[in-house]
N, C-alpha and C positions, 0 to 999 in steps of 0.2 A: 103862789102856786108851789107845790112841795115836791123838791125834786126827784128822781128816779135813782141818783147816785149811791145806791147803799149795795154790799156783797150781798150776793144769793146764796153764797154756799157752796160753791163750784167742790171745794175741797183740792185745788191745784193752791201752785204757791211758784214764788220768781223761779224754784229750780225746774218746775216739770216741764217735759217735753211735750214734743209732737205726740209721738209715741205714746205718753203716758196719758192724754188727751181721749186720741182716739180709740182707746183700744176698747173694743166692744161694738163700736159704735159702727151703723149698716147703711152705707149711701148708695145701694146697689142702683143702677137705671137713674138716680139722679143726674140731673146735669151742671154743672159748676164753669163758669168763666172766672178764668184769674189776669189781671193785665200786670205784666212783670211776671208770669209765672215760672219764669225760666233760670233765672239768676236770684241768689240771696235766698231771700226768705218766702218770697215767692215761689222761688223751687223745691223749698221744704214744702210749703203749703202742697205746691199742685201735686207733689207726689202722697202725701198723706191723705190726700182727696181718691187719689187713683187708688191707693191703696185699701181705701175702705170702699170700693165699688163705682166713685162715680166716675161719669166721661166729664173730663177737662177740655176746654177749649182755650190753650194762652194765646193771650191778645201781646204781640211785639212788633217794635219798628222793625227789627231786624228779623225774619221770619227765620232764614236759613241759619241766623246765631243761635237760634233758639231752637232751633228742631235738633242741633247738633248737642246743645246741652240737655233735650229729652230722650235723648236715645234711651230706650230699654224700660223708659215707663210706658204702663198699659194705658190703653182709654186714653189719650191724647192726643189733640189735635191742634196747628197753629195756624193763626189769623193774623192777617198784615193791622197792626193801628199806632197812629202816631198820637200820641193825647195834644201836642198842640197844634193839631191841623185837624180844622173843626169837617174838612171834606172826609179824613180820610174816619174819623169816626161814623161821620153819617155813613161809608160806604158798606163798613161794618154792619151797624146795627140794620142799613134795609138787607143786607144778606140776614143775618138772624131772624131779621120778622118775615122774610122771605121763606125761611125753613119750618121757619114755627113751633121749635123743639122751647117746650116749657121750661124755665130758668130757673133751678132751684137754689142757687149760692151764685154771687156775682162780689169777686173778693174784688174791690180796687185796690192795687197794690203796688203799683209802678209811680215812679216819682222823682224829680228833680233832687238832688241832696243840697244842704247848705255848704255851696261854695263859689268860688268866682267871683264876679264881678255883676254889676246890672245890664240885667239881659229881657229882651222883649222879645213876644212872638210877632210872627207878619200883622196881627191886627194891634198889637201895642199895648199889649197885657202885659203884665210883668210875667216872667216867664215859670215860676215857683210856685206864682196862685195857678198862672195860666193851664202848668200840668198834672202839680198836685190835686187842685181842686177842681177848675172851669172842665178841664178835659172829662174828668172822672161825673160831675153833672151833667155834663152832656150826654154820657156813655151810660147812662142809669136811667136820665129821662126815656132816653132812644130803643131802653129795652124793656122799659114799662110793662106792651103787652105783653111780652113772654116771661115777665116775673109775674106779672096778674093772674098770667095762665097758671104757672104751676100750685096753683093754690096756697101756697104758704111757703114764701120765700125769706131771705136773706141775702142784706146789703151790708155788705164789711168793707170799711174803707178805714186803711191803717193812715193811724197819726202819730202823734208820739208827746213825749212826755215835753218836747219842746213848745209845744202850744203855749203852756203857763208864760211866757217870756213877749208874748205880745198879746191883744185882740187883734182884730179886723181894725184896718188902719181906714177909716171909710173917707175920711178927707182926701188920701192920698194912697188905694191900694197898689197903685201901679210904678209909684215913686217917680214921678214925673217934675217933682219939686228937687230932685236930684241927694234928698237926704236918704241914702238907701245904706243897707249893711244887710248880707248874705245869712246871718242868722236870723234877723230881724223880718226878712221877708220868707225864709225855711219857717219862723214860728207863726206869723200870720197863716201859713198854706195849710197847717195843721188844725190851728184854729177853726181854719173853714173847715175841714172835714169834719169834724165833731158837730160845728152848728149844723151843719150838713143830714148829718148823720139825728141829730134833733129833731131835725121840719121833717124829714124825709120820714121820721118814724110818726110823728104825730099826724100829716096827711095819709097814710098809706099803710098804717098797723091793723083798719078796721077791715082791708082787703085783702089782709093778710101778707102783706109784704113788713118784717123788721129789720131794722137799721140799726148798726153797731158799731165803733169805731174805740179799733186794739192798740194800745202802745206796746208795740214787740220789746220795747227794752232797748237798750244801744247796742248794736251788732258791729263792733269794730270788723271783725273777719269778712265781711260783703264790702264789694265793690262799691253799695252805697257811701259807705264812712269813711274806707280809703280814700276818696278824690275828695278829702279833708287836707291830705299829706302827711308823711312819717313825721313832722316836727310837730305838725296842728294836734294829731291826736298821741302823741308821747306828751304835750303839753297837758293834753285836757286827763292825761291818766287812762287811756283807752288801748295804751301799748307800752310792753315793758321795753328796756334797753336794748335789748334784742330783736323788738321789732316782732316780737310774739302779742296777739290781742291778749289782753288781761280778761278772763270770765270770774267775774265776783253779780253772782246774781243779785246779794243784798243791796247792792250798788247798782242794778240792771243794766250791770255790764255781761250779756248774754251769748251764748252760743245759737247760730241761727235755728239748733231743734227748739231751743229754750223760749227763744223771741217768737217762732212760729207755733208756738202751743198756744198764747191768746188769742191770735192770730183765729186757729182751729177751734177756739172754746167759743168765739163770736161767730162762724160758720157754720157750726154743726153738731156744739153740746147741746143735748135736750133739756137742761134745766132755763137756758136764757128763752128756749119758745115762747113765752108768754110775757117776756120783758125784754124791753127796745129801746131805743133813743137814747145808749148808755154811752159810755166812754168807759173801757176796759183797759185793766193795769193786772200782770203776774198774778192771770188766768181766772179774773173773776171781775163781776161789776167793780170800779176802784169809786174809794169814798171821797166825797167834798172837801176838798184842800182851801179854804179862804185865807191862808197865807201869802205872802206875796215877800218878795225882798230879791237880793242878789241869785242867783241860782250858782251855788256850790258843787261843784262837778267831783268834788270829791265823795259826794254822797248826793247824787242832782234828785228835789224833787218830781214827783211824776205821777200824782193824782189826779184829780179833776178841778182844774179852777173854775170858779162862777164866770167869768167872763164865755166862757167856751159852752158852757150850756143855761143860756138865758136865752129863754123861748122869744122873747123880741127880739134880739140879734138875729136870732135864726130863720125868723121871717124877715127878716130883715136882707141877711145875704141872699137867703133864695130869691127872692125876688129882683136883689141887684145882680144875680148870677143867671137869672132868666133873662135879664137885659142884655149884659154883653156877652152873653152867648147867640143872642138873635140879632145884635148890631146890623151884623155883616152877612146876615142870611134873609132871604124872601120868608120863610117859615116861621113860627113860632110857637112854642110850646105851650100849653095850655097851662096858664095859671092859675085854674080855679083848681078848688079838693077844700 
């Protein structure tokens, strides 16, 4: 089967912006959720969104963190959701279906970073798939109707160039064998986004709903990549001696407008309307990388490995993410399309 991985033409490149993204472009009356939309690049997103017309809704644990870092943007509003507490997402999504305002951009964007130690949510998921990925299926299934409603949506769920560095560990995604390492399960979470972002486009492109999934670049400056620590990311080349982030886009070492532009090019350029189920790199479809070896962070690659969009695999996790997501619930989501 012949993959989708090839540029469109976007005409952006690793330096452009938000800004340079959106300019033109009219989301007036649209309605757009972002989870994380408050912090990093999330916050770049939501206010580029706000800015080209539409109403945001950021999805945070912390509501009152987040409303204080939205001050003074227009068209914003914030919702209590924790991605690994599958009650507080359902509470979410029936207030939404409860509203019934059509969904036309739903960015998942919030996310565990690689670090720490091995961590499990209350039902015993590892805690990386659990928020990166399990939470953000959950929260897309649960808003189904009101992205069906808007007649022609968009699913953007950010991963990153880290995916290349594992598959889906399917013997053991939860590392319950105790062989666990904090990058290793950060590149499986990614992975799943992307397969994710595959099924997601191939069941539900014909209803009008596309699926996209951006690697922003590596954003030393956000809170994400700092709880790395000042020696972790001076090692990896992500901060000079001073403890300034280093921005060398060729390297996609990125400024959060910079990371947030593919971000923007998978929510709301009009050249991707009619192509989906991509994996996006410095603002354009990114091409098929079937190289493999060490990853060199001095110039880390960050294309698309085959492993991350093989249409088996990606019926593959849906269907194991339809499982334990309904373990520990009376409910179950329909698995037919």
């Amino acid at each position: 089967m012949p993959h989708r991985q090839h540029p469109v033409g976007t005409g952006f490149t690793a330096f452009s912006t938000a800004a340079d993204v959106m300019a033109g472009i009219d989301l007036t009356d649209m309605n757009a959720v972002v989870t994380g939309g408050h912090s990093g690049l999330g916050l770049v997103t939501t206010r580029a969104l706000s800015a080209a017309g539409a109403w945001v809704t950021v999805l945070a644990r912390d509501p009152q963190r987040a409303k204080r870092a939205l001050q003074g943007i227009r068209r914003v509003e914030v919702e209590q959701l924790d991605l690994l507490v599958p009650e507080s997402i359902e509470a979410y999504t029936a207030r939404s279906l409860r509203e019934g305002r059509p969904l036309d951009i739903l960015v998942n964007n919030a996310g565990l970073p690689s670090a720490g130690g091995l961590q499990h949510d209350a039902r015993g998921y590892e805690a990386q798939l659990a928020a990166n990925h399990l939470g953000h299926f959950q929260l897309t299934l649960g808003l189904m109707p009101v992205l069906l409603a808007a007649g022609h949506a968009r699913v953007v769920t950010t991963s990153s160039g880290a995916h290349r560095m594992s598959d889906i560990l399917w013997d053991d995604p939860h590392f319950r064998s105790g062989h666990h390492h904090p990058d290793l399960a950060y590149s499986q979470s990614k992975t799943a986004n992307v397969l994710f972002t595959v099924e997601l486009d191939r069941r539900w492109a014909d209803a009008g709903i596309r699926a996209y999934a951006p690697h922003p670049g590596i954003i030393a400056a956000t809170g994400f990549n700092r709880s790395a620590g000042e020696d972790a990311r001076r090692a990896m080349g992500l901060i000079d001696e001073r403890g300034e982030p280093i921005i060398d886009p060729t390297r996609g070492l990125k400024t959060p407008e910079q990371g947030a532009a593919t971000i923007l090019v998978a929510a709301a350029h009009p050249l991707l309307a009619s192509t989906g189920g991509v994996y996006l790199n410095n603002g354009d479809v990114a091409p098929l990388d079937p190289s493999s070896g060490p990853i060199d962070m001095s110039n880390p690659p960050a294309d698309a490995a085959p492993h991350a969009i093989d249409p088996d695999s990606a019926r593959r996790l849906w269907e194991l993410s339809a499982r334990l997501i309904t373990a520990s619930r009376h409910e179950t989501f329909s698995l037919a399309v």
